[in-house]
N, C-alpha and C positions, 0 to 999 in steps of 0.2 A: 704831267711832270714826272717825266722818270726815270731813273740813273741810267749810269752806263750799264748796268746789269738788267734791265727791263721792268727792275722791284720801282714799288713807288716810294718817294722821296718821304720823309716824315710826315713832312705838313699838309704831302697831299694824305697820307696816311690817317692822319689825326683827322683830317675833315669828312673823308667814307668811314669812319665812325662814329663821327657827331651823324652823317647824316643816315647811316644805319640805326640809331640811334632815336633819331628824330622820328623815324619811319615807324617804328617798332612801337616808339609811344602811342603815338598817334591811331595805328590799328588796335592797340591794348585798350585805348581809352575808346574806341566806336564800338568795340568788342563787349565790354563790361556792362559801358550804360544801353547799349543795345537789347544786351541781356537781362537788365533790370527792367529796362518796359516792357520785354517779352514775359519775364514773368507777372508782373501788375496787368499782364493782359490775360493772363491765366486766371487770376482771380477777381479779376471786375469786368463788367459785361459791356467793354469799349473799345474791345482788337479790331483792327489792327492800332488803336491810336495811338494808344502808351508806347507801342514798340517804335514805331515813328518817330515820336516825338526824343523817346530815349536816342536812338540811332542817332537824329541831329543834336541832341547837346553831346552826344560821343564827338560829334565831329567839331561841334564849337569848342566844348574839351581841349580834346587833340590837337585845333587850332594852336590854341592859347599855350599849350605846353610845350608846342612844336616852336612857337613864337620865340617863347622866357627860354627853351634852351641855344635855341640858334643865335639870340642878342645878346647870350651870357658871355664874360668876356673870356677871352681866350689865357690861360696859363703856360707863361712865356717864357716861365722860369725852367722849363723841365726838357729843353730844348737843348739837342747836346751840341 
């Protein structure tokens, strides 16, 4: 969707930044818990497992955040 000038239209606008958005979260969140089993593996004698297991609830996480903001409703009002 894109004007006669080759820019994109608002709403397709609005939606490459929910979904840049969505993207971002999502690596922040497998990034962080990633990093917290990485370190609980540093100091209990169970690596690789902690980091594993953090890495997948990063991505259950992620899921879930990626989920609540993609279903959230859209603000209709600021639409010029």
């Amino acid at each position: 969707m894109t004007t006669s000038e080759g820019a994109l239209s608002p709403k397709t606008d609005r939606g490459v930044d929910l979904m840049l958005a969505v993207a971002i979260q999502f690596v922040v969140a497998v990034a962080i818990w990633g990093a917290v089993g990485l370190l609980l593996d540093q100091f209990l004698p169970v690596a690789p497992w902690l980091h594993f297991i953090g890495v997948m609830v990063g991505v259950g996480v992620g899921l879930v955040l990626a989920q609540r903001r993609a279903m959230a409703p859209v603000d209709e009002a600021h639409d010029g």
